[in-house]
C-alpha positions in Angstrom: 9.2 36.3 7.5 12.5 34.7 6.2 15.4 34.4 8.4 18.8 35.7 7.6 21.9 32.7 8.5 25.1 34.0 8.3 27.4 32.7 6.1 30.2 30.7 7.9 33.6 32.3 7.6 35.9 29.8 5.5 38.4 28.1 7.3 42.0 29.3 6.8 44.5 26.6 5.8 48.5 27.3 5.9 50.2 27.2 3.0 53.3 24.8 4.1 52.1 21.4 5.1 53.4 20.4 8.6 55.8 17.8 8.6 55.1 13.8 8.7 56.9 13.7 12.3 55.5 15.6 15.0 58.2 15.0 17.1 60.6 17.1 15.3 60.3 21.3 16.2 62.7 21.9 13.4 61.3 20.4 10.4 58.8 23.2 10.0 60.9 25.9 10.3 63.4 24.4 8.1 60.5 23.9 5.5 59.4 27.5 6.1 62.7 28.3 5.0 63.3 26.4 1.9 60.6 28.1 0.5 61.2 31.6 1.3 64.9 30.7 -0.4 63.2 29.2 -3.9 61.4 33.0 -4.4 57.8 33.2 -5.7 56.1 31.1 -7.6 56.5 30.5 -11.3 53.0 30.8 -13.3 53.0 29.1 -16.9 50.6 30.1 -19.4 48.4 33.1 -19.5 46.3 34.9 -17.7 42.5 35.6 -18.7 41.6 38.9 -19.0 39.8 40.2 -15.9 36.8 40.4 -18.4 36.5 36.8 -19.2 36.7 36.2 -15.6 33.4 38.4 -14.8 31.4 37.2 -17.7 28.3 34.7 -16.3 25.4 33.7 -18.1 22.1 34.0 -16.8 21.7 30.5 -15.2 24.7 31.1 -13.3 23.2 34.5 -12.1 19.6 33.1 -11.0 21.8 30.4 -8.9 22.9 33.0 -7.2 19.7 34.3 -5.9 18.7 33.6 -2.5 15.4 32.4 -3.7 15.9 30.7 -6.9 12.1 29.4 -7.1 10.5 32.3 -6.0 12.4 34.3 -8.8 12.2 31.8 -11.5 8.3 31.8 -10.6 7.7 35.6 -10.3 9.9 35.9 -13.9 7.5 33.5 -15.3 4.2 35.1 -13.7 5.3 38.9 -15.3 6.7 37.9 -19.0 3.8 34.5 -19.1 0.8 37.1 -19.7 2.4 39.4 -22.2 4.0 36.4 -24.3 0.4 34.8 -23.9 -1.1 38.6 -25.0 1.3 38.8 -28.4 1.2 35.1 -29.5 -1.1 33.4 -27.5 -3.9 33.4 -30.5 -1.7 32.3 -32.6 -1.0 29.1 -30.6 -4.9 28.9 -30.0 -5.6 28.7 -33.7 -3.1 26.0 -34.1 -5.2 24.0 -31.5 -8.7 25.0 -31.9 -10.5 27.2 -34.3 -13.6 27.5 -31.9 -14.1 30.8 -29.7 -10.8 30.6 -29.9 -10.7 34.5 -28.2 -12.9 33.4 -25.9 -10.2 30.7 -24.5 -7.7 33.5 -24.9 -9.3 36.0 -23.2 -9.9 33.7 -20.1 -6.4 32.3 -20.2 -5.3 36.3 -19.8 -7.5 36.8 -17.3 -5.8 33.9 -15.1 -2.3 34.5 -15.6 -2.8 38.7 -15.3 -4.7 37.8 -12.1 -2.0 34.9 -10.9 0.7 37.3 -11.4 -0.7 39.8 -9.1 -1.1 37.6 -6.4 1.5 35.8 -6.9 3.8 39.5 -7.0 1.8 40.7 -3.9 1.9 37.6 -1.1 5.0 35.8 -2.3 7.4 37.8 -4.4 7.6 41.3 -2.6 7.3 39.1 0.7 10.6 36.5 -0.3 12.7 38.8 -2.5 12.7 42.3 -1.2 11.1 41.4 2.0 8.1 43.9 1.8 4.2 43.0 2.0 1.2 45.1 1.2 -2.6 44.7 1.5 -5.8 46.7 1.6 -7.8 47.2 4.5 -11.4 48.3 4.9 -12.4 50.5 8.1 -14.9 52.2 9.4 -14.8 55.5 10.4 -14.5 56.7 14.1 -18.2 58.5 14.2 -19.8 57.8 11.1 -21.2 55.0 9.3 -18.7 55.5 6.6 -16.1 53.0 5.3 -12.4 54.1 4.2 -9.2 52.3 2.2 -6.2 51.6 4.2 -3.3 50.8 2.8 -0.8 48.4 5.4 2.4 48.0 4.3 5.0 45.6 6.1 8.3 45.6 5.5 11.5 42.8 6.8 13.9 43.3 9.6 16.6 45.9 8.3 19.5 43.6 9.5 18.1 41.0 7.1 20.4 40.4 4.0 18.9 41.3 0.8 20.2 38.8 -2.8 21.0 41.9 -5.2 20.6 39.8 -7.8 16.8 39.4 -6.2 16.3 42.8 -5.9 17.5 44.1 -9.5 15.3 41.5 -11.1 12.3 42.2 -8.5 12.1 46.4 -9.5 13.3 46.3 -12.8 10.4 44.1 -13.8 7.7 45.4 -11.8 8.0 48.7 -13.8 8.4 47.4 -16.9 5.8 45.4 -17.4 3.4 47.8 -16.6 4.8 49.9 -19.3 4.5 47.1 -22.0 0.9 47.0 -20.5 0.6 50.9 -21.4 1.9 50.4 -25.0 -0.6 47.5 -25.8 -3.6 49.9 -24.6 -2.1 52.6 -26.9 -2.0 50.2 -29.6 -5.4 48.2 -29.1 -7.1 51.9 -29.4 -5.4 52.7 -32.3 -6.1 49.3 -33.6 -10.2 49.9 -32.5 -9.7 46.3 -31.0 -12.0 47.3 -27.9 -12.4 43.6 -26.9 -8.9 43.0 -25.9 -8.7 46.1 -24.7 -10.7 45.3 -22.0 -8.3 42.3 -20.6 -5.2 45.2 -21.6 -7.0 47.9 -19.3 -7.1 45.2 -16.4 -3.6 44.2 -16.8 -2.3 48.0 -16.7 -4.5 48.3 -13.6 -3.1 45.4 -11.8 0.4 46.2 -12.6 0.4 49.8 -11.5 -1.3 49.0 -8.5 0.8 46.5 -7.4 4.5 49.1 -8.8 2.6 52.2 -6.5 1.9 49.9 -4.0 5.5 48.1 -3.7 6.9 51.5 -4.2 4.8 53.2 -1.1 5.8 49.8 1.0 9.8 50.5 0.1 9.6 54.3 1.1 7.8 53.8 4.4 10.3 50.9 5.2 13.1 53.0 4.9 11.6 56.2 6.6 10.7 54.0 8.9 13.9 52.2 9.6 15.5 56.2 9.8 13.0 57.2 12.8 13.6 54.3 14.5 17.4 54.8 13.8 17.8 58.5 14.8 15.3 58.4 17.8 17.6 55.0 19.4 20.4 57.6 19.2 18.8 61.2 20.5 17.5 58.3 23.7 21.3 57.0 24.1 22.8 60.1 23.5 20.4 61.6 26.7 21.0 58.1 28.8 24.4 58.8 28.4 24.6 62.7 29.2 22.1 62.2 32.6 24.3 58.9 33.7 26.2 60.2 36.4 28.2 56.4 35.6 29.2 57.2 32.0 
């Protein structure tokens, strides 16, 4: 799991620069002075609106991530498949003009399949600091397997980018609706062969938003157990200490 430094507070320098001769007690106060007398400050020239100030593009945004390769690859992994899905043949025929939806159908496959892992071990893990995976056990008594879902979730003290987390959950449920859309339209279309690749691509996607989703809810119920039985034991420690 990913550590959480603290930032370093920033060093506070005094406005009025002490003077060149140490020797001298006065010559600081006297300085103090001479700039209380002169009054504030003039400022020339105007002021930008508070607007202007806030405005940042998006480069400037992603450098403020926390984990500016991890985003920039989970970005590309979730909008790669559905720019390869719209224009992807397109490019093909440019290149070849030979099973050319063979080629595009496997390069589908890989990047729908790469963007789920990539989503589910790295992503979740680095961004949002959750992790989910799928367990098969057997059954106390039987010969019978089950599904178990595990779901891990970071230290609550660790610091989570905001600019991480928007990016992380708004496109983890958007893309599976654009994956939603395209099966509505490859029915309506009667194109049953990319609606193959479409139907795996919604079923990746949701599983990985209900998954992700799950992971989120238990770490917070979680984190509010753990938080209100600490206090029920210290409130008891404290009422039977006959030290308090």
């Amino acid at each position: 799991m990913s550590q959480y430094t603290p930032i370093e507070a920033d060093e506070i320098v005094p406005d009025i620069a002490p003077s060149d001769n140490p020797s001298n007690p006065h010559s600081y106060n006297a300085n103090a002075s001479a700039l209380n007398s002169a009054g504030p400050p003039q400022v020339s020239g105007s002021i930008p609106a508070a607007e202007n100030i806030q405005e940042r593009t998006w480069s400037q945004r992603l450098q403020e991530s926390s984990h500016p390769i991890a985003l920039l690859f989970f970005i590309f992994f979730r909008i790669a498949p559905i720019f390869v899905y719209l224009f992807g043949s397109i490019i093909l025929s440019l290149v070849t003009k030979n099973s050319r939806f063979i080629l595009h159908f496997i390069i589908l496959i890989l990047l729908v399949s790469a963007d789920f892992w990539n989503l589910k071990n790295i992503s979740g893990r680095l961004l949002v600091g959750l992790r989910w995976w799928n367990e098969t056990n057997m059954k106390q008594g039987s010969n019978e397997f089950e599904n178990v879902w595990v779901f891990e979730s970071a230290d609550p003290n660790r610091y989570i980018n905001p600019i991480d987390s928007k990016v992380f959950w708004t496109l983890l449920y958007v893309q599976p609706l654009a994956w939603i859309v395209f099966a509505i339209m490859a029915v309506l279309k009667l194109e049953l062969l990319y609606l193959i690749v479409v139907a795996i691509s919604v079923f990746l996607s949701l599983t990985n938003a209900v998954a992700f989703t799950k992971c989120d809810k238990f770490g917070k119920a979680n984190v509010m157990a753990n938080d209100i039985f600490s206090k029920a034991t210290g409130g008891l420690l404290n009422r039977f200490n006959p030290f308090a």
